[in-house]
TORPA-4810 file (N, C-alpha, C, O; in nm, 3 decimals):
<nodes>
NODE_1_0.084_-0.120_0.000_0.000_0.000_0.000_0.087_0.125_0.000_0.201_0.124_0.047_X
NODE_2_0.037_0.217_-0.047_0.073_0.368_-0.051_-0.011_0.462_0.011_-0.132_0.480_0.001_X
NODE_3_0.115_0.547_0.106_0.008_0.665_0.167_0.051_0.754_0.101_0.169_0.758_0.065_X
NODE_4_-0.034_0.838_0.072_-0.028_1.004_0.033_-0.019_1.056_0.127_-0.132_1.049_0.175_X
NODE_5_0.069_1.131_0.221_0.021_1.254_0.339_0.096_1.357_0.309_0.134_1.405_0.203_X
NODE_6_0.117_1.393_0.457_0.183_1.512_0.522_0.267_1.528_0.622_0.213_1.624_0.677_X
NODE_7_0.354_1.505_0.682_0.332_1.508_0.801_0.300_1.602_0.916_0.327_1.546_1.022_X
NODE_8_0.264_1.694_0.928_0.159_1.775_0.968_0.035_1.780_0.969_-0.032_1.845_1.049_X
NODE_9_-0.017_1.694_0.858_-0.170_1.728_0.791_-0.240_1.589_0.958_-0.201_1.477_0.990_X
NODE_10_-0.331_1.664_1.006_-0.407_1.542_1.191_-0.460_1.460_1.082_-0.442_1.341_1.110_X
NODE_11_-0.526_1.477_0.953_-0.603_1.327_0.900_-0.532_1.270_0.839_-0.578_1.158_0.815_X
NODE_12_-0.379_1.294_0.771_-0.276_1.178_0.781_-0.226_1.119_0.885_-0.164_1.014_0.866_X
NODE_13_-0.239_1.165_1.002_-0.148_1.179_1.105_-0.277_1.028_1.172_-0.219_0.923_1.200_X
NODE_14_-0.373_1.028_1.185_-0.499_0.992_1.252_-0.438_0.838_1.134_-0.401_0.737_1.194_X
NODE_15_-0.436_0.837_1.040_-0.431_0.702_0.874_-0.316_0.657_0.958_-0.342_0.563_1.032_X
NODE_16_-0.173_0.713_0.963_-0.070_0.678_1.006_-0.066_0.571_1.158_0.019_0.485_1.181_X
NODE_17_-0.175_0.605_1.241_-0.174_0.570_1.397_-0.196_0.462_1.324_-0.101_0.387_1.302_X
NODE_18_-0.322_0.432_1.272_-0.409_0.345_1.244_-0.376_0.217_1.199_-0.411_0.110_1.250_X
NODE_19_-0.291_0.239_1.081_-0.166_0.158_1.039_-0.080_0.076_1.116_-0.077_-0.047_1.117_X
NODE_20_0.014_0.183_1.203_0.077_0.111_1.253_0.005_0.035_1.398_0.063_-0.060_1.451_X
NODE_21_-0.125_0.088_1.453_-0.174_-0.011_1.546_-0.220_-0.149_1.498_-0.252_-0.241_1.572_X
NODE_22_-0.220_-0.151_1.362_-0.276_-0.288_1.296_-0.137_-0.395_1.237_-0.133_-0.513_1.202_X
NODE_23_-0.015_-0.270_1.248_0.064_-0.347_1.175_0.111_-0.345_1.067_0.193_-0.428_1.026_X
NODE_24_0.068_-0.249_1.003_0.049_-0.302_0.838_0.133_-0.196_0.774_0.123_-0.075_0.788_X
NODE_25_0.243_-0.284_0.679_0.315_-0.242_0.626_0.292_-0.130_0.522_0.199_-0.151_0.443_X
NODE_26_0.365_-0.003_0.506_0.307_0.063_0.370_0.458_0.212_0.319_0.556_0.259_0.377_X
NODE_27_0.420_0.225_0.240_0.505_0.317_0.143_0.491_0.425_0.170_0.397_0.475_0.108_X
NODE_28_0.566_0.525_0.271_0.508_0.630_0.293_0.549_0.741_0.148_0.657_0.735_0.090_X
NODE_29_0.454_0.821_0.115_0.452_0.941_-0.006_0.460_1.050_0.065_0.376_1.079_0.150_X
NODE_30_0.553_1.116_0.038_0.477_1.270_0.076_0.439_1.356_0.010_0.472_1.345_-0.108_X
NODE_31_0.380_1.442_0.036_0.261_1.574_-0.054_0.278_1.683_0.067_0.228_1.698_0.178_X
NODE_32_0.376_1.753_-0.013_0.382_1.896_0.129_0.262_1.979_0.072_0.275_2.036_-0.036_X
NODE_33_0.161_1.987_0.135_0.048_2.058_0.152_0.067_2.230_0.195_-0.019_2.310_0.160_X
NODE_34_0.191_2.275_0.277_0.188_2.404_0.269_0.265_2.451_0.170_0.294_2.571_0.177_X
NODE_35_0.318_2.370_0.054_0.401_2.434_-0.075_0.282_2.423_-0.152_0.291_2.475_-0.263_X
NODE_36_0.179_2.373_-0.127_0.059_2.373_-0.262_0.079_2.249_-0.317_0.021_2.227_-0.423_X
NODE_37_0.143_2.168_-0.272_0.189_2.054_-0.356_0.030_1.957_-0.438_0.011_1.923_-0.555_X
NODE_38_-0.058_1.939_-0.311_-0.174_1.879_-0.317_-0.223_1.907_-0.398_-0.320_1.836_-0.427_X
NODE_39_-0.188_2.045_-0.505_-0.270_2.102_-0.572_-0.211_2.081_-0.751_-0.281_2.098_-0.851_X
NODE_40_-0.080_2.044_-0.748_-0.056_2.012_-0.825_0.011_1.890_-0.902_0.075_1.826_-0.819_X
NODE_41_0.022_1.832_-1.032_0.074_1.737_-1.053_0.220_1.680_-0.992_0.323_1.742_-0.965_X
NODE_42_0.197_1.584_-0.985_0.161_1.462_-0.987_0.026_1.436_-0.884_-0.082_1.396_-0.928_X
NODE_43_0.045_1.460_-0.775_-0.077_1.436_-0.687_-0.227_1.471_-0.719_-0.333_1.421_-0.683_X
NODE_44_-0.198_1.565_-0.790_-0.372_1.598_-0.864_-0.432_1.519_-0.954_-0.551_1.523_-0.984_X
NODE_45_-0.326_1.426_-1.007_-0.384_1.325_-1.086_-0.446_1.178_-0.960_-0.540_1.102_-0.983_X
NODE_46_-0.375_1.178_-0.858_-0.392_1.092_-0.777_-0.511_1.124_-0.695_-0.584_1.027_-0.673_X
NODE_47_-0.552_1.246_-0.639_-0.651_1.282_-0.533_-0.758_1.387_-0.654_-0.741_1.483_-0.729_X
NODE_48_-0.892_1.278_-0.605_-0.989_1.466_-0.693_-1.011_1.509_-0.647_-1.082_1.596_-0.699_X
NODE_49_-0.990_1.526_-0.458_-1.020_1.647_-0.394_-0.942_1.718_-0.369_-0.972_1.826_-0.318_X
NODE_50_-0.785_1.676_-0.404_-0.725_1.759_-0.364_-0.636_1.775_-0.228_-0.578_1.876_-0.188_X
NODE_51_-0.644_1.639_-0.164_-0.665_1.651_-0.002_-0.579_1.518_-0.009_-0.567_1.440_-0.104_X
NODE_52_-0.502_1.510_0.157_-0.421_1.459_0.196_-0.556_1.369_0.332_-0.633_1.444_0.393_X
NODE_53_-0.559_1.267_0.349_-0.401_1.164_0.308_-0.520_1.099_0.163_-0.640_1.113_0.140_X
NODE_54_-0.415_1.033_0.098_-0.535_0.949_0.012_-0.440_0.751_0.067_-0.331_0.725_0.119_X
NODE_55_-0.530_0.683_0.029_-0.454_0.542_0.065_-0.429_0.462_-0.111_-0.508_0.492_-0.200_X
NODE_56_-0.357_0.401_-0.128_-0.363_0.339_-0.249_-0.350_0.206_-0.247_-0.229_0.183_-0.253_X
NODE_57_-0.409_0.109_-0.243_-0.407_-0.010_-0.217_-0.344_-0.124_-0.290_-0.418_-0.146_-0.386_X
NODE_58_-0.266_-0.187_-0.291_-0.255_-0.321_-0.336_-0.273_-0.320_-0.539_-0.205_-0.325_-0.641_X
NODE_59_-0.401_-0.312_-0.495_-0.535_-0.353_-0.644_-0.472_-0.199_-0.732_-0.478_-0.191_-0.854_X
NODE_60_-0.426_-0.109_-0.663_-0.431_0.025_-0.729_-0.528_0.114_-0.732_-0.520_0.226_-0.783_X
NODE_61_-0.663_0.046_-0.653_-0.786_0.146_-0.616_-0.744_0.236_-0.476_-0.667_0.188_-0.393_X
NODE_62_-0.790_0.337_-0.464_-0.772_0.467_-0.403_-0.891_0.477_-0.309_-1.000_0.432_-0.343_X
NODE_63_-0.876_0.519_-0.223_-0.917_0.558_-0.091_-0.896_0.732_-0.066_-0.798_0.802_-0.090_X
NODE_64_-0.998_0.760_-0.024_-0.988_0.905_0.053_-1.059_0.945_0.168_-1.151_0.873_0.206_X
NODE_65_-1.030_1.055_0.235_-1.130_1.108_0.388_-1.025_0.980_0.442_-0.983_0.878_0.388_X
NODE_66_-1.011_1.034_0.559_-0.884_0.929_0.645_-0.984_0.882_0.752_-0.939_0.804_0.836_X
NODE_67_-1.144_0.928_0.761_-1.205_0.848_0.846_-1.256_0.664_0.794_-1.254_0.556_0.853_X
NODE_68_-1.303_0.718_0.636_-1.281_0.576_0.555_-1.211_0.501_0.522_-1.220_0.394_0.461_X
NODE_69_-1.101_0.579_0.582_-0.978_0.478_0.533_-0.993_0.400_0.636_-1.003_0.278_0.635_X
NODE_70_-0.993_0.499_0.759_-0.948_0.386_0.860_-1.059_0.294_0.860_-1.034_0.174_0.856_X
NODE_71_-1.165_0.331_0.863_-1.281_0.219_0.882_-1.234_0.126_0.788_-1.199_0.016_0.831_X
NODE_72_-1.228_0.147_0.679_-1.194_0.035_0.586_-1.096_-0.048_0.605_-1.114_-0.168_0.585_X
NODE_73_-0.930_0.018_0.660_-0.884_-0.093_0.731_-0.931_-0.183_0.786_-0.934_-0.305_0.772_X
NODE_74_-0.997_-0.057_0.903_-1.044_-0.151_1.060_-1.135_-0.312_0.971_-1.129_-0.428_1.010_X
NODE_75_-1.209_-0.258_0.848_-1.308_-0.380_0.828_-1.261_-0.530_0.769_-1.306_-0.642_0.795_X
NODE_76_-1.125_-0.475_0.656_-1.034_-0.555_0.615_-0.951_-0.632_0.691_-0.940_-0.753_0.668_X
NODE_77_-0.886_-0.574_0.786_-0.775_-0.605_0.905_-0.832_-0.639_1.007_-0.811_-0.562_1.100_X
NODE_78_-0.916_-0.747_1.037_-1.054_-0.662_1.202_-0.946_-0.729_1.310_-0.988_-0.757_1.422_X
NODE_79_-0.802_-0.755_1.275_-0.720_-0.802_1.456_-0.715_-0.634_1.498_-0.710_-0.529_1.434_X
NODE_80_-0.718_-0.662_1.602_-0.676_-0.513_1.706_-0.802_-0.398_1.652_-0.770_-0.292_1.598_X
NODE_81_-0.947_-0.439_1.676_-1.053_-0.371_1.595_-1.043_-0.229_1.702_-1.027_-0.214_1.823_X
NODE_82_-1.067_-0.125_1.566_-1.034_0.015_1.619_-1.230_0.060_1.638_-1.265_0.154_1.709_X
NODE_83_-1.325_-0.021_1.566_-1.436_0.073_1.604_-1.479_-0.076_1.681_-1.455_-0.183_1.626_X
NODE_84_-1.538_-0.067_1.801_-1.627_-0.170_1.868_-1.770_-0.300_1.809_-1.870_-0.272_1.743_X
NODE_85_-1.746_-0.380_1.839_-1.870_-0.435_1.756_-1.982_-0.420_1.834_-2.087_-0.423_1.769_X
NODE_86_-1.993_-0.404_1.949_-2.104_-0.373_2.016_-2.170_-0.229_1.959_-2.108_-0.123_1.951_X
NODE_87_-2.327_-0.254_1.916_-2.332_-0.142_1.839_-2.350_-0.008_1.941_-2.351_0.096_1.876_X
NODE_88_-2.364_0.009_2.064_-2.403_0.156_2.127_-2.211_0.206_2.167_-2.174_0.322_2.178_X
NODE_89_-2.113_0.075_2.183_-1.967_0.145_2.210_-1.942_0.176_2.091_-1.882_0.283_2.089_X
NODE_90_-1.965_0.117_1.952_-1.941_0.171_1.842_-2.056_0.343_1.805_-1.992_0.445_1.779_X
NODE_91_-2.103_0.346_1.805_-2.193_0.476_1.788_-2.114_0.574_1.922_-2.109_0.697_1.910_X
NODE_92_-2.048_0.498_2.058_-2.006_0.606_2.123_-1.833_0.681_2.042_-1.800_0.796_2.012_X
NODE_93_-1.774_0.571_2.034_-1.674_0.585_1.989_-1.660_0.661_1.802_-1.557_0.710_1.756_X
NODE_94_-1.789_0.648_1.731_-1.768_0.736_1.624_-1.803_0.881_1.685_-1.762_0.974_1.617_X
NODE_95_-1.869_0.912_1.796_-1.919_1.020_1.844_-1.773_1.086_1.890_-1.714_1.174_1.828_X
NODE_96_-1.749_1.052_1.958_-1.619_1.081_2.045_-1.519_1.148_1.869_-1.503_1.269_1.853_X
NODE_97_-1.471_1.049_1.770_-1.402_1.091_1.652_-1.467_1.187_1.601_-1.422_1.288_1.548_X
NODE_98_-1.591_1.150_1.620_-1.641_1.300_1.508_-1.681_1.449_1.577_-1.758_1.534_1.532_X
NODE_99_-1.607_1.450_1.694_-1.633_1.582_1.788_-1.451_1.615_1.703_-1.435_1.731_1.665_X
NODE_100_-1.383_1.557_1.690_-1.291_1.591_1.656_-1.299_1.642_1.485_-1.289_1.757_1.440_X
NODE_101_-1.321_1.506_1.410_-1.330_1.528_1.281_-1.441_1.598_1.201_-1.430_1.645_1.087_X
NODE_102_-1.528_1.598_1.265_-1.637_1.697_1.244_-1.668_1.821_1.278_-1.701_1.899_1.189_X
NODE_103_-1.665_1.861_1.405_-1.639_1.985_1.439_-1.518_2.070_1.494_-1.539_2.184_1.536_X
NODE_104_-1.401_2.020_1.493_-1.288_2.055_1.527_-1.235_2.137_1.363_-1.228_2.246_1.305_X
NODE_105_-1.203_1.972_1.346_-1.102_1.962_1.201_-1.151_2.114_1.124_-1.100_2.226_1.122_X
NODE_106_-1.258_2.065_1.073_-1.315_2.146_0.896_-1.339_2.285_0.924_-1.386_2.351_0.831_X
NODE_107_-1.305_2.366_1.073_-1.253_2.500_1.041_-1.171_2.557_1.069_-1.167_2.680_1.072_X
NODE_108_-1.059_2.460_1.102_-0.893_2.456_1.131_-0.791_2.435_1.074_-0.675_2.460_1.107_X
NODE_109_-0.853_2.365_0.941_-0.763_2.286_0.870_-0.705_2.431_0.803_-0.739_2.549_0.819_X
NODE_110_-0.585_2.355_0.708_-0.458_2.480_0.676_-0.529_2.561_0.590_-0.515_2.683_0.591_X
NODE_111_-0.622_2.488_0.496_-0.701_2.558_0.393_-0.815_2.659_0.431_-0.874_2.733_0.352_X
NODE_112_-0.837_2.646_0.588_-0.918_2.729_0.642_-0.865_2.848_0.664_-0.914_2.959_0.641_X
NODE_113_-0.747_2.816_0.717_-0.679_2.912_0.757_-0.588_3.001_0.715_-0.538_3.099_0.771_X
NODE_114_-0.573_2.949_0.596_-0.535_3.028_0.480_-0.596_3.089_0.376_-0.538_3.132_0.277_X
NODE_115_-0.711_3.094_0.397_-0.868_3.142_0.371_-0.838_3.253_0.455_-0.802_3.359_0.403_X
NODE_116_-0.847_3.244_0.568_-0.897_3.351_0.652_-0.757_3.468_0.626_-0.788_3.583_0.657_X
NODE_117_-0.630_3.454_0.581_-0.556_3.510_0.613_-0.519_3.642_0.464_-0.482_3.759_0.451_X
NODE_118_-0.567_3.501_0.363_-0.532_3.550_0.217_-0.661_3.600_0.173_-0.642_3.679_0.081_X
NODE_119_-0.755_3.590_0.194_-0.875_3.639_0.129_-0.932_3.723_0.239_-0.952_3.841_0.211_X
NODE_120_-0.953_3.695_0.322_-1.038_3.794_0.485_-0.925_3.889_0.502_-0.956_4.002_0.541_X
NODE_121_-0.813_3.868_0.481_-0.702_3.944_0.519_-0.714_3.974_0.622_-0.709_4.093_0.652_X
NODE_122_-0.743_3.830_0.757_-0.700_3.848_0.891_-0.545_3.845_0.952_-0.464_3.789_0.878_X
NODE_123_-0.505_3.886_1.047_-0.421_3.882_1.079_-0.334_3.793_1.146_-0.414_3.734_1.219_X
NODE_124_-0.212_3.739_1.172_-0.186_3.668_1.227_-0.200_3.616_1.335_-0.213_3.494_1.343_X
NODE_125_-0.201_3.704_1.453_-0.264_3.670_1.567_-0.406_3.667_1.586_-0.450_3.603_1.681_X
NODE_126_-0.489_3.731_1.503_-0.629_3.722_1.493_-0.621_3.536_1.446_-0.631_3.449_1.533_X
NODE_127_-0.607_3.512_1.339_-0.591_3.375_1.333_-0.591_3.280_1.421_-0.673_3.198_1.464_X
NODE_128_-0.460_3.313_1.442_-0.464_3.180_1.584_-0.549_3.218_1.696_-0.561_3.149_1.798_X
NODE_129_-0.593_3.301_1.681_-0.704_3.333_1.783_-0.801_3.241_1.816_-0.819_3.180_1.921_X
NODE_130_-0.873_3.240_1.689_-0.938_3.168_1.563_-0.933_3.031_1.604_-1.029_2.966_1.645_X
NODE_131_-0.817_2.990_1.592_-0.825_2.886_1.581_-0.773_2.800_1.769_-0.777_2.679_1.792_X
NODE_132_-0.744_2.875_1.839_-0.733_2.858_1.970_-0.874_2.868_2.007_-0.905_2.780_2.087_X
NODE_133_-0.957_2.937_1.980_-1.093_2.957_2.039_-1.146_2.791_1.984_-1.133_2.703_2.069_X
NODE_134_-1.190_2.761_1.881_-1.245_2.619_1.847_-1.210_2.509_1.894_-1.281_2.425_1.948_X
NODE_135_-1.053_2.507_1.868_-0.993_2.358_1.925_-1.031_2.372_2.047_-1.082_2.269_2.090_X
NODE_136_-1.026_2.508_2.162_-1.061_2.451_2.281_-1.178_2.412_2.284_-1.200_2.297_2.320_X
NODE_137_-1.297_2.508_2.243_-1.465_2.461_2.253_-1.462_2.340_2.228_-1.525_2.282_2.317_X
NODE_138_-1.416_2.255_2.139_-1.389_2.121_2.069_-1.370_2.024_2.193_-1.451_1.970_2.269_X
NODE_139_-1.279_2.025_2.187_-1.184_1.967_2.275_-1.285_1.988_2.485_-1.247_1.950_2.596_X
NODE_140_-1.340_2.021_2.465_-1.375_2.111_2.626_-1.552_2.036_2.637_-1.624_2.010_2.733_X
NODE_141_-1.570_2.019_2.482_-1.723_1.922_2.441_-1.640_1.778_2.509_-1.647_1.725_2.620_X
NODE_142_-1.572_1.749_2.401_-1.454_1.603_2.412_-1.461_1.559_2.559_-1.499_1.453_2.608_X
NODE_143_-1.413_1.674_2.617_-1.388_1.617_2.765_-1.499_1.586_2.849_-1.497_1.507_2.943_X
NODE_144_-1.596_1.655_2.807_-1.735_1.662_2.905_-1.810_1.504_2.836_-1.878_1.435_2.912_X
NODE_145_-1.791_1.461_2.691_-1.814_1.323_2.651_-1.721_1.221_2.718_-1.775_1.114_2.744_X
NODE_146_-1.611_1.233_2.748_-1.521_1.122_2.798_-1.615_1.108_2.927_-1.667_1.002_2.959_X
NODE_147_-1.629_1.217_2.990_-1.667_1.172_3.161_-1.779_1.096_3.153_-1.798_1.034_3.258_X
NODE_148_-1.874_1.073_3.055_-2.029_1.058_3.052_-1.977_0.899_2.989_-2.076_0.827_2.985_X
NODE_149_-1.894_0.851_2.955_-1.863_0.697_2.910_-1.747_0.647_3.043_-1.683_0.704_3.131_X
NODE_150_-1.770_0.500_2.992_-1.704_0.394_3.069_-1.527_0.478_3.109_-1.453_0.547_3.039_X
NODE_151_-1.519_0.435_3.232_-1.321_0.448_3.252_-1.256_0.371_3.208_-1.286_0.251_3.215_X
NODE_152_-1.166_0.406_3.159_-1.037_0.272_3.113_-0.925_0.400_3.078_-0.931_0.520_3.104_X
NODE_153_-0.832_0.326_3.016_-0.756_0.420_3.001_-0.714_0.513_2.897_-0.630_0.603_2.907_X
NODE_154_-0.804_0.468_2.762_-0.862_0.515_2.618_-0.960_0.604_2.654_-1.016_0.633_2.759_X
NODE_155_-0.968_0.648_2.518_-1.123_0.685_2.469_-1.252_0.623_2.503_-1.360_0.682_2.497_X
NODE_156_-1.231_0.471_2.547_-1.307_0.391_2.530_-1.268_0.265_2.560_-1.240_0.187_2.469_X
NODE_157_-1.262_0.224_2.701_-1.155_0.128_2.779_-1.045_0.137_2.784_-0.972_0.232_2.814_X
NODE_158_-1.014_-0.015_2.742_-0.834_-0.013_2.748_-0.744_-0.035_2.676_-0.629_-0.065_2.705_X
NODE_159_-0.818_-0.013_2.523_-0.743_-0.014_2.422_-0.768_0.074_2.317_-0.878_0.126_2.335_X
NODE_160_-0.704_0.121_2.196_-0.667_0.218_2.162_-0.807_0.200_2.056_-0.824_0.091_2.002_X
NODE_161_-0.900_0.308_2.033_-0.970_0.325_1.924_-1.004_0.422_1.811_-0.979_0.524_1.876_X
NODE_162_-1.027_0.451_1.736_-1.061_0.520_1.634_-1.047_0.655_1.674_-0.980_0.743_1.621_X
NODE_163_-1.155_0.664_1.822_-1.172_0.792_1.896_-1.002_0.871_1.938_-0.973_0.991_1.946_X
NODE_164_-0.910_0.739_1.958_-0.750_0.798_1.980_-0.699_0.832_1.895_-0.628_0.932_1.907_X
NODE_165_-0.713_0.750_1.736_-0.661_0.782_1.623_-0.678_0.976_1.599_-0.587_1.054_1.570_X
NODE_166_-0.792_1.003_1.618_-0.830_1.151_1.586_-0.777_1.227_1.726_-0.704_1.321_1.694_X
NODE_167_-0.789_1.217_1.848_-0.779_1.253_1.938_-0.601_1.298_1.935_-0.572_1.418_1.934_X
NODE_168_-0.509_1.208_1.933_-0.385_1.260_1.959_-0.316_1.332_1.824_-0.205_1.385_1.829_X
NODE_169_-0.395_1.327_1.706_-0.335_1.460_1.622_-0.387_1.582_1.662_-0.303_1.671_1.676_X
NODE_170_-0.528_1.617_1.691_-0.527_1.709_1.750_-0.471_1.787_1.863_-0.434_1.905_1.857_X
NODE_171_-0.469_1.688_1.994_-0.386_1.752_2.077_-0.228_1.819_2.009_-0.181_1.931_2.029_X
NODE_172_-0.170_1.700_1.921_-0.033_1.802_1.896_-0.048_1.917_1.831_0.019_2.015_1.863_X
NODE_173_-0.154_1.922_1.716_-0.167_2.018_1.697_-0.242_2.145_1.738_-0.250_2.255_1.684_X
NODE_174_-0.297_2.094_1.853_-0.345_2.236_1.981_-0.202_2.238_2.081_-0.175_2.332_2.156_X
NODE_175_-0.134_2.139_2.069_0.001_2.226_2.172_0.075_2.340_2.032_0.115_2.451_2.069_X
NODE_176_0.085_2.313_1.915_0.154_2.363_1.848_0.108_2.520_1.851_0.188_2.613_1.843_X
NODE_177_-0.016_2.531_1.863_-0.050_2.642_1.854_-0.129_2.709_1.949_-0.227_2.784_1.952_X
NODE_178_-0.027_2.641_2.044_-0.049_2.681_2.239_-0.219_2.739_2.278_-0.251_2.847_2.327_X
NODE_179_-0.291_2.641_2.242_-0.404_2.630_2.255_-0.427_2.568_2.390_-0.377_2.457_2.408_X
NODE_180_-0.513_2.637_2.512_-0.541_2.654_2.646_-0.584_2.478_2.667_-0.698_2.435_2.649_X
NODE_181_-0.493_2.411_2.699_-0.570_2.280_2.734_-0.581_2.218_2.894_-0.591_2.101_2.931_X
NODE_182_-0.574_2.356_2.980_-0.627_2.299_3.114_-0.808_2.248_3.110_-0.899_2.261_3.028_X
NODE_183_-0.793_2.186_3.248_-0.886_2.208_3.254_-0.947_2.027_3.184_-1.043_1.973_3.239_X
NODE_184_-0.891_1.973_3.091_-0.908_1.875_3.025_-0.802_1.725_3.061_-0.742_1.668_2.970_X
NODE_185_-0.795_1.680_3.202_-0.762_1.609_3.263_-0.802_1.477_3.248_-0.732_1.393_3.303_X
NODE_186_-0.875_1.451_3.203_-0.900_1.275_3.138_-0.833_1.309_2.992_-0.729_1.252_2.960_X
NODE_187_-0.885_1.391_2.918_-0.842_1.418_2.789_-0.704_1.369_2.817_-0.660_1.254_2.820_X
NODE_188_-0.656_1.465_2.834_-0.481_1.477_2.799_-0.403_1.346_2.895_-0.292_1.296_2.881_X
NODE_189_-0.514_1.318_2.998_-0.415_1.136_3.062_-0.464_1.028_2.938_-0.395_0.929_2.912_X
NODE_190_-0.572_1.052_2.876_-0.532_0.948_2.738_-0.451_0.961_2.649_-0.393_0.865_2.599_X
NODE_191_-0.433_1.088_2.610_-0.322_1.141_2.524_-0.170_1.080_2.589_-0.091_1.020_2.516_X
NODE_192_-0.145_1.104_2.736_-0.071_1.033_2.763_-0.037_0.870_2.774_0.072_0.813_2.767_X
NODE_193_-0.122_0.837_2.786_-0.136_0.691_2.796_-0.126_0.626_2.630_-0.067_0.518_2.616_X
NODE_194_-0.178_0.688_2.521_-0.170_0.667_2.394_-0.027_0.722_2.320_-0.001_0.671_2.212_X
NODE_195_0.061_0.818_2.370_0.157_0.803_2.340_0.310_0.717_2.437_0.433_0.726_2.424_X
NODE_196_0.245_0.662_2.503_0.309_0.583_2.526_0.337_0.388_2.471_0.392_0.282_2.502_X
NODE_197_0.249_0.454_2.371_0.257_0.283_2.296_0.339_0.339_2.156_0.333_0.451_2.106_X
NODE_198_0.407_0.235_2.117_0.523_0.250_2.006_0.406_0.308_1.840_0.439_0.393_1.758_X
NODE_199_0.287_0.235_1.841_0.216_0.298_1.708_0.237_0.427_1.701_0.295_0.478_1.605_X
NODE_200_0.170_0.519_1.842_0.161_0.646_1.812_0.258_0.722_1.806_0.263_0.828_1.743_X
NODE_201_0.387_0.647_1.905_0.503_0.708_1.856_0.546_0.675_1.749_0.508_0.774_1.686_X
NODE_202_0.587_0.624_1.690_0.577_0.620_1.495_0.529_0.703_1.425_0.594_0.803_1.391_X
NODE_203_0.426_0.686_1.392_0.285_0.772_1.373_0.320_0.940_1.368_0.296_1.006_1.267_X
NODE_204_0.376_0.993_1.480_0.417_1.124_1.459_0.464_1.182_1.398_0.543_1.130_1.319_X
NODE_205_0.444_1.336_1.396_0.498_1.378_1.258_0.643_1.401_1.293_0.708_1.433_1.193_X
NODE_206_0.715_1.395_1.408_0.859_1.421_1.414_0.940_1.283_1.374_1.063_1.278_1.366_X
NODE_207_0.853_1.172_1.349_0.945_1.035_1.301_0.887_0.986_1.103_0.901_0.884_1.035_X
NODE_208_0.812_1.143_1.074_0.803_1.111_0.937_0.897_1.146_0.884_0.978_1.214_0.947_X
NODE_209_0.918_1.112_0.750_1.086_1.136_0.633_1.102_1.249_0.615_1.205_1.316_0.609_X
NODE_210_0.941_1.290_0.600_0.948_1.443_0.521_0.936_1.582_0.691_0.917_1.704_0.687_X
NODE_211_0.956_1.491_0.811_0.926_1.652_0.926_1.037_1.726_0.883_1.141_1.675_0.840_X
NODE_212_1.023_1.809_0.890_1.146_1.971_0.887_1.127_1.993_1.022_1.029_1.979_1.095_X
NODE_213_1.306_2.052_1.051_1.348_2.043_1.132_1.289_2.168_1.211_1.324_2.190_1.327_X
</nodes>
């Protein structure tokens, strides 16, 4: 298999965990997304949205949205299953991902924010303003859902799920952009507890080919 990412981009970063919690061997690509790369050939022939990560499989069929990917792993690969088969921990655990990937992500992402900077002609610190204000609201929902489900030491017991896959790109990228994360004390002891297993350390963007220094 072939990944398309970034290493920066949380929904490569989320494909990457995913991977290596299953094991599974693959070709990492890179697509620097803040040179525009995504936008042009070669990769534009590969992605029609335009967007990082894409997966390329085996067969040579293509995959995109890094939440389908992973599901699609998870359905192909089901050792070490990342969404629950019980259907109300599975509906909790897509809930839990999609506080992230749903309302976090899609007005944070770089293209948002380079929207706001090049066309709104906001300012730099207005920006991260911007974007410190959401990730916390985000993230501050997140935490008030963790307390209302089972303890363990996940998202969702005691092993790593879908809900972690999304969960620890965001946190790095709310420390990156010193985004207020008191206050979120189960949150951030899973974050701890999830980077302490070798996937997610992998997985990071400081052990991809392409991090700059």
């Amino acid at each position: 298999m072939k990944l398309y990412n970034y290493f920066r981009s949380s929904a490569s970063f989320r494909v990457r965990i995913a991977l290596e919690l299953k094991g599974l061997a693959y070709e990492y690509v890179p697509v620097h997304i803040a040179r525009g790369d995504h936008l042009k050939e070669p990769y534009a022939a590969v992605s029609a949205e335009a967007l990082v990560p894409t997966l390329e499989l085996d067969t040579g069929e293509r995959l995109s949205q890094s939440m389908a990917i992973i599901e699609y792993v998870d359905e192909v690969h089901p050792a070490v299953p990342l969404v629950p088969r019980d259907a109300l921990a599975r509906a909790r655990v897509r809930a839990l991902s999609q506080v992230i990937s749903c309302d976090i992500h899609p007005i944070n992402n770089l293209r948002v924010l380079k929207y706001l900077v090049r066309q709104m002609k906001v300012d730099e610190e207005a920006k991260n303003t911007w974007y410190r204000h959401w990730v916390r609201e985000g993230l501050l929902a997140f935490e008030r859902q963790l307390a209302q489900g089972p303890a363990g030491r996940f998202c969702h017991g005691d092993t790593p799920t879908l809900a972690d896959c999304c969960l620890v790109p965001q946190i790095f990228n709310g420390q990156r952009f010193n985004v207020d994360l008191s206050g979120l004390d189960r949150t951030m002891t899973v974050f701890d507890a999830c980077m302490q297993l070798p996937a997610f350390q992998k997985a990071q963007p400081s052990a991809c080919p392409d991090a700059e220094a």
